[in-house]
N, C-alpha and C positions, 0 to 999 in steps of 0.2 A: 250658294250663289251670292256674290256679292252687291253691294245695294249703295246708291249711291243717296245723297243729299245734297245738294248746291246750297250754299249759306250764303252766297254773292256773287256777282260777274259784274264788275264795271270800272269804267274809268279811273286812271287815277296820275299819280308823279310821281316819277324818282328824281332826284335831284335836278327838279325842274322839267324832266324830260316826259311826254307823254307815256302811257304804260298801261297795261291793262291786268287786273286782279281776277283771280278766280279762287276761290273758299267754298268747301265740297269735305262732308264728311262719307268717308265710304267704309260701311261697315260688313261686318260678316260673321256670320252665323255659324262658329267653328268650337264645337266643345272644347272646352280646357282652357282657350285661349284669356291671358288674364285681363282684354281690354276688349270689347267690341268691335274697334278697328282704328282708322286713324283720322285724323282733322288733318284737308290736304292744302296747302296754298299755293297758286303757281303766279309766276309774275313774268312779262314779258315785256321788255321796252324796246323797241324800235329806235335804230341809233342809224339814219343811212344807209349805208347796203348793209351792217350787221344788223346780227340781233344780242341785247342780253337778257338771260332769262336765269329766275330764281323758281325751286322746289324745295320746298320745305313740306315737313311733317312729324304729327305727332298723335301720342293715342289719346283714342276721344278719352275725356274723364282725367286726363293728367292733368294738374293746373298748372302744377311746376316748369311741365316741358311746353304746355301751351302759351306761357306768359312768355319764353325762352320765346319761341316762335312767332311770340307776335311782336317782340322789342328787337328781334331780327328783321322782319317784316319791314318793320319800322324804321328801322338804320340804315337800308337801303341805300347804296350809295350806285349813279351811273357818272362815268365819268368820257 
């Protein structure tokens, strides 16, 4: 059964534009498997009648793919 963790919910900008973050590790309990689970981010800005929305992920424990994911995060562009 998988298990989640919430690491953060809250406001935030994408290029300028309001936006909302969500970071949530959701881990699981699965022999063999060679990571825990994954570190999830989701991001969602509100543009008018669209939407644009980012998911990313990566496995908990990685630093490499984590640092990837969070200078992604980071770069964020709404245009």
């Amino acid at each position: 059964e998988p298990t989640r963790m919430d690491r953060r919910s809250e406001a935030t900008t994408v290029s300028g534009k309001a936006a909302w973050l969500i970071e949530t590790d959701i881990s699981v309990a699965e022999p063999g498997l060679p990571f825990p689970g994954d570190r999830v981010v989701v991001v969602v800005v509100p543009d008018g009648v669209d939407w644009g929305f980012f998911f990313g992920a990566a496995p908990i424990g990685d630093v490499g793919l984590n640092q990837v994911l969070d200078r992604t995060v980071v770069d964020l562009r709404a245009d």
